[in-house]
BAFI-3210 file (N, C-alpha, C; in Angstrom, 3 decimals, decimal comma, padded with zeros to 6 digits):
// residues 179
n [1|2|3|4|5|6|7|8|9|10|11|12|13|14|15|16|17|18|19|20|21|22|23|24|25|26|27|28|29|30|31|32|33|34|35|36|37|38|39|40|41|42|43|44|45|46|47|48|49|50|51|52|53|54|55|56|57|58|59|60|61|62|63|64|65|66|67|68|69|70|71|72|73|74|75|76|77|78|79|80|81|82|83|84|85|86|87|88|89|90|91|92|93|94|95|96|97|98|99|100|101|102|103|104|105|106|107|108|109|110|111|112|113|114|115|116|117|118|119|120|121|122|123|124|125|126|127|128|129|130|131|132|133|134|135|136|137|138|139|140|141|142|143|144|145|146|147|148|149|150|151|152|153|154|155|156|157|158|159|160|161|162|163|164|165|166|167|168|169|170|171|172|173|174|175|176|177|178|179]
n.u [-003,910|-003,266|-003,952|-001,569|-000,987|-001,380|-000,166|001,727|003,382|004,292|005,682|007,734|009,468|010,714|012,007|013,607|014,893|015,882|018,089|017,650|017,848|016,193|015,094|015,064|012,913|010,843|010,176|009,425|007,236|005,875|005,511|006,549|010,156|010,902|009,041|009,123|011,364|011,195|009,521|011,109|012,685|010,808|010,019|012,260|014,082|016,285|018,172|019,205|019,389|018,521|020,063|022,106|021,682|020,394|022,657|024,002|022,362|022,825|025,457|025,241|023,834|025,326|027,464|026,349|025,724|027,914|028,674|026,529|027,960|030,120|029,276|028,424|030,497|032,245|030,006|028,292|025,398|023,262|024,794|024,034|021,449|021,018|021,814|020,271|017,971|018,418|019,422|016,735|015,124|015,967|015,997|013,071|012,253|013,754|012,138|009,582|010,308|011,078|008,005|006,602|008,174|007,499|004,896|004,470|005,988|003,819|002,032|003,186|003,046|000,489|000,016|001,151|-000,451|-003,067|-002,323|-002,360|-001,157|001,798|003,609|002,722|003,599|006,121|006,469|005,903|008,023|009,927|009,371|009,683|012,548|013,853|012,982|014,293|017,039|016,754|016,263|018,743|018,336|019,124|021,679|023,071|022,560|024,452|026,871|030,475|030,531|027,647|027,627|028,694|027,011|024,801|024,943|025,693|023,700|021,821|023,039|022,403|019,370|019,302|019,932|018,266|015,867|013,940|014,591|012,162|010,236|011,022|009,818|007,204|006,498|006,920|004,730|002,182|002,583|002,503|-000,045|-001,378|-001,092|-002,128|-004,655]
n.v [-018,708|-016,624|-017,005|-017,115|-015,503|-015,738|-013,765|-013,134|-015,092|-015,215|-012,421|-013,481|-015,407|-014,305|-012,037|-013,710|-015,422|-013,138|-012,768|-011,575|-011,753|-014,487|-013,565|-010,608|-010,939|-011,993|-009,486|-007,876|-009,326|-011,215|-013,603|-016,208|-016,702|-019,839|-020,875|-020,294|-020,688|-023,430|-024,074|-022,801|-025,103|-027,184|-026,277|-026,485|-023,155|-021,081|-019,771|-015,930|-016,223|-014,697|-012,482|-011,286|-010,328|-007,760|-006,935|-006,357|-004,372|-002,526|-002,177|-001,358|000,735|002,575|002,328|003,929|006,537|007,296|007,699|010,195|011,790|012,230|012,916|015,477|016,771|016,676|017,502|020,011|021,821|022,100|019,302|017,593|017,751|016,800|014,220|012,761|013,240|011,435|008,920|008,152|008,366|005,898|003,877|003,863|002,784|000,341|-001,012|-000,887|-002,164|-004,903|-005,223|-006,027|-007,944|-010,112|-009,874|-011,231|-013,424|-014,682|-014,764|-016,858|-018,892|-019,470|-020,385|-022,293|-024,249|-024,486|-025,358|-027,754|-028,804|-029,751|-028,203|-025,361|-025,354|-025,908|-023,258|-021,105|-021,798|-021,400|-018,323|-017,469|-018,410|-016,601|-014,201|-013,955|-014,203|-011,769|-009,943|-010,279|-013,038|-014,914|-016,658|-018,629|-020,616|-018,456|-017,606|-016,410|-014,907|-014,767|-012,982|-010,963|-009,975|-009,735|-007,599|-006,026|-005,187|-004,502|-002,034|-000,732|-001,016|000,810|003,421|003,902|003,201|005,857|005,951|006,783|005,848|003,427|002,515|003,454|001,614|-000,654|-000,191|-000,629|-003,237|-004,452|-003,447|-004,484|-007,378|-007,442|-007,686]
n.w [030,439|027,823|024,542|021,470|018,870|015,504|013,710|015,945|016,193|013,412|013,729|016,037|014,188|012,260|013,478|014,877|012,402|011,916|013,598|016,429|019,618|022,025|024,416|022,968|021,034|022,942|024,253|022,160|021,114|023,501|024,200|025,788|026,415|026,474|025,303|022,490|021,549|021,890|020,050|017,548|017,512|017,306|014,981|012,932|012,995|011,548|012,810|012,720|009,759|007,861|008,615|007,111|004,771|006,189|006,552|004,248|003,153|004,900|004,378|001,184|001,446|002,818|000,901|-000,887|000,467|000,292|-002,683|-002,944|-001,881|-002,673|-005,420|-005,426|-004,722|-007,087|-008,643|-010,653|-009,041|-011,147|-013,314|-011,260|-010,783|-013,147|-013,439|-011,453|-012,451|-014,729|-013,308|-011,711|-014,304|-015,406|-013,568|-013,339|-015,703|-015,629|-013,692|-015,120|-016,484|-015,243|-014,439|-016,756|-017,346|-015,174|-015,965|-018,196|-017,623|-015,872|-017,562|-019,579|-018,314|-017,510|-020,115|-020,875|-019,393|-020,886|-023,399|-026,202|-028,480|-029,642|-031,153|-030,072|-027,747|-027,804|-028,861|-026,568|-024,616|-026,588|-026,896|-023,984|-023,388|-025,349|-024,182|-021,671|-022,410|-023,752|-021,488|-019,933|-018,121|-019,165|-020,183|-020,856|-024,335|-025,243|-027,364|-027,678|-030,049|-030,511|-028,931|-029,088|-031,188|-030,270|-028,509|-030,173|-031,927|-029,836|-029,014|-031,763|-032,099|-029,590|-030,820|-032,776|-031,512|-029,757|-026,060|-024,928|-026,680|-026,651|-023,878|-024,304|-026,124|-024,273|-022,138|-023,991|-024,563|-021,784|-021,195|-023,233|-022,377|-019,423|-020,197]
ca.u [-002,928|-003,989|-003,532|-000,775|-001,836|-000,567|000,794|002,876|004,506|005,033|006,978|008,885|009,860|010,885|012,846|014,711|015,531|016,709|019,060|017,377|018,413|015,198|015,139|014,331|011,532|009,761|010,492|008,345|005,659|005,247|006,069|007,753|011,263|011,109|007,491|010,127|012,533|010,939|009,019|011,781|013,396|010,021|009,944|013,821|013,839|017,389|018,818|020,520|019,169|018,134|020,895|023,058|020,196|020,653|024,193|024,260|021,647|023,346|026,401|024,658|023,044|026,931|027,682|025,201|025,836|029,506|028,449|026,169|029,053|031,482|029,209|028,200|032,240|032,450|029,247|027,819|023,955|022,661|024,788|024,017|020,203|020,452|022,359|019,422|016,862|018,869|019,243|015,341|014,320|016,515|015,051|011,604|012,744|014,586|010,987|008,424|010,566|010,655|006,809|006,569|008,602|006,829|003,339|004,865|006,336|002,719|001,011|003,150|002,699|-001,074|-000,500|001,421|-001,643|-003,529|-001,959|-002,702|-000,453|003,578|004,058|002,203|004,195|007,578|006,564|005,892|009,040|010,860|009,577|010,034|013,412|014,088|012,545|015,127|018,208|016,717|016,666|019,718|018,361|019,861|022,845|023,182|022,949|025,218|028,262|030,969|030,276|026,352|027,022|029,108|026,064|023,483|025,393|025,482|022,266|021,425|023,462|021,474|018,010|019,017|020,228|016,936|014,212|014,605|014,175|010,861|009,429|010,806|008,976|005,657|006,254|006,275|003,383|001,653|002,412|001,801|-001,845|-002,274|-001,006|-003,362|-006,080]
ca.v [-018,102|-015,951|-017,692|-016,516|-015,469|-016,072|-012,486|-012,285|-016,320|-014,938|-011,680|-014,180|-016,235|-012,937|-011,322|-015,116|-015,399|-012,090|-012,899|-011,324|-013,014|-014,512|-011,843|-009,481|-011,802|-012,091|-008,746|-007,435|-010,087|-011,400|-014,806|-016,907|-017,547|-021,554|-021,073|-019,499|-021,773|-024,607|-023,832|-023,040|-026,317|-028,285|-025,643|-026,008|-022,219|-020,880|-018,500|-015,279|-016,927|-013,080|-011,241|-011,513|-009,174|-006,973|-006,274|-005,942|-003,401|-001,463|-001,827|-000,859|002,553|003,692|003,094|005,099|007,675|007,862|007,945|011,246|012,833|012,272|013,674|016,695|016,993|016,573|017,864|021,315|021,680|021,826|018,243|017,079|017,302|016,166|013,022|012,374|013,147|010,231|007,914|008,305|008,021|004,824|003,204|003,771|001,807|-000,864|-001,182|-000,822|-003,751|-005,858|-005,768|-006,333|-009,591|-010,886|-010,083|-012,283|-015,173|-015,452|-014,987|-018,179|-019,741|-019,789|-020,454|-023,842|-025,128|-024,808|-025,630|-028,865|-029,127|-029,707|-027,094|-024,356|-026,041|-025,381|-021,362|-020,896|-022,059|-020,411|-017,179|-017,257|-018,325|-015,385|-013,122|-014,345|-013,934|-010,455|-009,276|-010,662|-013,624|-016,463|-016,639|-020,242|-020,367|-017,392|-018,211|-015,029|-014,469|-014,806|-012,262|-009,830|-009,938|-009,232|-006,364|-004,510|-005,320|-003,428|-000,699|-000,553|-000,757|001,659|004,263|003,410|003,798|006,257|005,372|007,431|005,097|002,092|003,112|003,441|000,385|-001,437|000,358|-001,004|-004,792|-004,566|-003,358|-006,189|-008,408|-007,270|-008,309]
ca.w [029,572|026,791|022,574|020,917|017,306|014,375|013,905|017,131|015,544|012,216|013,978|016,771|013,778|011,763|014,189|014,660|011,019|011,833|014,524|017,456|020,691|022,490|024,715|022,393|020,617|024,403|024,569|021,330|021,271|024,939|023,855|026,734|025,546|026,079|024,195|021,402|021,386|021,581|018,847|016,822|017,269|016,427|013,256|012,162|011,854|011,398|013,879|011,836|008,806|007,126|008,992|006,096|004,201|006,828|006,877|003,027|002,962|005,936|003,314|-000,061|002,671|003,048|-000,258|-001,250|001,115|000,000|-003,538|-002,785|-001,088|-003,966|-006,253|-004,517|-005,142|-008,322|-010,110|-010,306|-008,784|-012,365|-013,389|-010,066|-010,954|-014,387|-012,863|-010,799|-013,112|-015,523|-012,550|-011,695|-015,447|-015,572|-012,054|-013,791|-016,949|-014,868|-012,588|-016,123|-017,644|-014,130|-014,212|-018,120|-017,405|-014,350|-016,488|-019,339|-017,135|-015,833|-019,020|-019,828|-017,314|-017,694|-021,440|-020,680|-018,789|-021,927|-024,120|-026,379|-028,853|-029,010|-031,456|-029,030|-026,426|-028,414|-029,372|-025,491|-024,120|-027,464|-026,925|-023,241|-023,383|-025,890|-023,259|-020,561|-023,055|-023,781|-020,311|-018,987|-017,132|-019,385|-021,405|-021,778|-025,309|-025,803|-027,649|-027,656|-031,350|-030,467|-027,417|-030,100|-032,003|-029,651|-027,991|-031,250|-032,214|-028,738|-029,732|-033,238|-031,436|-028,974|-031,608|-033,819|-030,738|-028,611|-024,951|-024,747|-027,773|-026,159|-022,730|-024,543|-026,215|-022,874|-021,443|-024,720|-024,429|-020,048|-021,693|-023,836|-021,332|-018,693|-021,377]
c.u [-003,560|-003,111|-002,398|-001,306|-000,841|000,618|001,765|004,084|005,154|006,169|007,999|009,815|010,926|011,620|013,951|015,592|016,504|017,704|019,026|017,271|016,181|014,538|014,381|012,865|011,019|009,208|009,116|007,082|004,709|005,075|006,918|009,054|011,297|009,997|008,405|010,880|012,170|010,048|009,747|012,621|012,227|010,083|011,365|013,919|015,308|017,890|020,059|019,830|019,240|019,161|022,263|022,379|020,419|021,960|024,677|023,587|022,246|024,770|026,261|024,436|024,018|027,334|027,252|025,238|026,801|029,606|027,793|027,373|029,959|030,401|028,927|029,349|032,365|031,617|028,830|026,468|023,163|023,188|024,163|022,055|019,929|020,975|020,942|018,081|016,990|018,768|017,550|014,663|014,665|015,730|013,873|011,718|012,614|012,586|009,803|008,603|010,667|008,910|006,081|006,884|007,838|005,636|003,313|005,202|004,587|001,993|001,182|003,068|001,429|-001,340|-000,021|000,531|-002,600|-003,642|-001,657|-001,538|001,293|003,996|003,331|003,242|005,929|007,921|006,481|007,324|010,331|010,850|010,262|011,934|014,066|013,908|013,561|016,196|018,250|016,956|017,615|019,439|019,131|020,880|023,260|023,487|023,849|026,563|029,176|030,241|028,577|026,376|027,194|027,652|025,016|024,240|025,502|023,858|021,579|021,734|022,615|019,922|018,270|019,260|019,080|016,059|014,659|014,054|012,312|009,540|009,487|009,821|007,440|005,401|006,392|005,440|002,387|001,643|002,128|000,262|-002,448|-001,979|-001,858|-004,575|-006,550]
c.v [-017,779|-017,138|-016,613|-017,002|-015,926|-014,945|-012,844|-014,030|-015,982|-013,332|-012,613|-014,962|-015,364|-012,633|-012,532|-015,145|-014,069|-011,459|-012,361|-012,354|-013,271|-013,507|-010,977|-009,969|-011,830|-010,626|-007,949|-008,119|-010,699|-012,922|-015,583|-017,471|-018,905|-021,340|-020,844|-020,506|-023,196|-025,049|-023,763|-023,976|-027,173|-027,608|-026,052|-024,674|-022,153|-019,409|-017,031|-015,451|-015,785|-012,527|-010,863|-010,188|-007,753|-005,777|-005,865|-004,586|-002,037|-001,044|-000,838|000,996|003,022|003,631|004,269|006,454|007,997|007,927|009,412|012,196|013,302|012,984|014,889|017,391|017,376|017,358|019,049|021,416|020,732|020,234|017,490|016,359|016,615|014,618|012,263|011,873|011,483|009,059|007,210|007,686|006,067|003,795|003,140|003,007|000,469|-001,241|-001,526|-002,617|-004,705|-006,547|-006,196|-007,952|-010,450|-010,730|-011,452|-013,520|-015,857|-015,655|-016,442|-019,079|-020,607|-020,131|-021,742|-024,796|-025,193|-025,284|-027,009|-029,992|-028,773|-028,358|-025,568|-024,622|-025,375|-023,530|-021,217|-020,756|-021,526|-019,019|-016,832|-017,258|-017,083|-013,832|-012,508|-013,946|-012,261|-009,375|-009,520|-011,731|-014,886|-016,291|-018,124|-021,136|-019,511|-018,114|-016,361|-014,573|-013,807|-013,185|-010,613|-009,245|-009,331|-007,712|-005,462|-004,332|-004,656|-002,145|-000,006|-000,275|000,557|003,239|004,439|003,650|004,348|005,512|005,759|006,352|003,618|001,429|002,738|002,360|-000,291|-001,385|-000,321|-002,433|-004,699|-004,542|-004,590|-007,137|-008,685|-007,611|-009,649]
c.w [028,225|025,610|022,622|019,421|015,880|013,885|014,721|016,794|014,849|012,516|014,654|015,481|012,403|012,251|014,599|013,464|011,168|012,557|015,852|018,349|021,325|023,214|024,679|021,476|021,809|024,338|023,528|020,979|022,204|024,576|024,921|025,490|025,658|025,408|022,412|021,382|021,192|020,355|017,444|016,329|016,765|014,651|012,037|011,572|012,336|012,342|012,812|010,224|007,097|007,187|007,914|004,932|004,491|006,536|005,401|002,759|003,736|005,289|002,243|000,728|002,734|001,758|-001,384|-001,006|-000,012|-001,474|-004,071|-002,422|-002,410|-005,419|-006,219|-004,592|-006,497|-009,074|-009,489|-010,113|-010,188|-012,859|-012,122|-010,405|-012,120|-014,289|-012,615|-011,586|-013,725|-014,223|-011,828|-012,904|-015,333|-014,747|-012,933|-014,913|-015,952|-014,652|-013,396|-016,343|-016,401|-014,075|-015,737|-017,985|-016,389|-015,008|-017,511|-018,859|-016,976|-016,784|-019,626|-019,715|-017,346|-019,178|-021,547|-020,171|-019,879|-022,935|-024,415|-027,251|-028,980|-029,740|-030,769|-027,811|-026,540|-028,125|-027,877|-025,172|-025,125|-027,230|-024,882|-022,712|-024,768|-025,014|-022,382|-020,948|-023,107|-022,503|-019,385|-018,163|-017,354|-020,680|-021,492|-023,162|-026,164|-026,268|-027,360|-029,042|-031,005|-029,320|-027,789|-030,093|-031,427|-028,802|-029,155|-031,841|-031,037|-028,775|-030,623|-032,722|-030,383|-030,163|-032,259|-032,608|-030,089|-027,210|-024,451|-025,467|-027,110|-024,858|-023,292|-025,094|-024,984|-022,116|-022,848|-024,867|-022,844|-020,664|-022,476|-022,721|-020,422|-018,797|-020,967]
res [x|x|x|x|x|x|x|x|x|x|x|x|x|x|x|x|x|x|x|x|x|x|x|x|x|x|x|x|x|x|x|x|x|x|x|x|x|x|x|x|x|x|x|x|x|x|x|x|x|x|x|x|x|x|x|x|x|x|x|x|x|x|x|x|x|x|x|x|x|x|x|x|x|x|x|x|x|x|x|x|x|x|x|x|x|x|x|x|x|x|x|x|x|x|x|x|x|x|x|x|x|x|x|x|x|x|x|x|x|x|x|x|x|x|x|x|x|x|x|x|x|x|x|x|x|x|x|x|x|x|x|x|x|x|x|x|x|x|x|x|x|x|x|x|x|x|x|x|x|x|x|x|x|x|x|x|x|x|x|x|x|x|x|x|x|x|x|x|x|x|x|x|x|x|x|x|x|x|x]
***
C-alpha cells in the first residue's frame, strides 16, 4: 500500500473541517474512509467545523449580487463608475492601513523582546495601544465624551489632510517600517 503524504492529510482534513461526507474525502484524495475517520477521531478534528465560513461567504456573494443589481437601478453609467472608482479607492485604503498595522504590531513585537528598560516597555505598549484605539480595534478606554472627541477630531484630520496626503503618509511610515 502506497504512503499517504502529507498533502492528500492536510486536504482530507480540509475538506472535513469543511463538512464533506467521507465519501467525498476518499473520493478526492484516495484515502480509505476508515483510514479517514479513524484518523480524525485520534486527531479530534471537527466535522463542519469551517462550513459556517462557507455559508456566510455564499451569503455576503448574494448580497453583493443584489447590491449590483440595485445600483445598476438607481445610478446612471457615469455615477455607477464613479461609485466604483470610490469603492476601489477606499478597498485600497482599507488594505494600505491593514498592512501598515500588521507591519507595526510586528515591529512591536520585536521591540518588546528588546527591550531593557520599564520606561521603553511603557512607550511600546502606549503607543501600540494608541494604534489599536486609532484603527478601531480597541475602545476600552473610550468613555462617550472621549469617543465625542475622537470622532471630531477625525472629522478635523480628515478635512485638514486630504485622503491622497494621508495615503502617502502611510506608504511613508510602511517604508520606514520595512527599515
Amino acid at each position: 500500500m502506497a504512503s499517504i503524504s502529507d498533502k492528500q492529510w492536510q486536504l482530507a482534513e480540509d475538506l472535513f473541517l469543511a463538512g464533506k461526507s467521507l465519501a467525498e474525502i476518499n473520493k478526492a484524495t484516495n484515502i480509505a474512509r476508515s483510514t479517514i475517520s479513524t484518523r480524525a477521531k485520534n486527531e479530534q478534528w471537527i466535522r463542519g467545523k469551517n462550513e459556517h465560513l462557507i455559508v456566510e461567504a455564499v451569503e455576503l456573494a448574494g448580497k453583493s449580487e443584489q447590491l449590483t443589481v440595485q445600483l445598476k437601478e438607481q445610478l446612471t453609467e457615469q455615477q455607477l463608475n464613479i461609485h466604483n472608482k470610490e469603492v476601489n479607492a477606499m478597498l485600497l485604503f482599507k488594505g494600505k492601513l491593514d498592512t501598515f498595522s500588521n507591519k507595526a504590531m510586528r515591529k512591536a513585537n520585536d521591540l518588546m523582546n528588546t527591550v531593557e528598560d520599564g520606561q521603553g516597555f511603557k512607550a511600546i505598549v502606549d503607543g501600540v495601544d494608541k494604534h489599536t484605539m486609532t484603527v478601531g480595534y480597541n475602545d476600552r478606554f473610550s468613555t462617550s465624551s472621549t469617543v465625542i472627541h475622537n470622532t471630531n477630531a477625525q472629522q478635523n484630520n480628515r478635512s485638514l489632510m486630504s485622503e491622497r496626503d494621508l495615503d502617502m503618509e502611510i506608504d511613508r511610515a510602511l517604508s520606514q517600517l520595512a527599515n
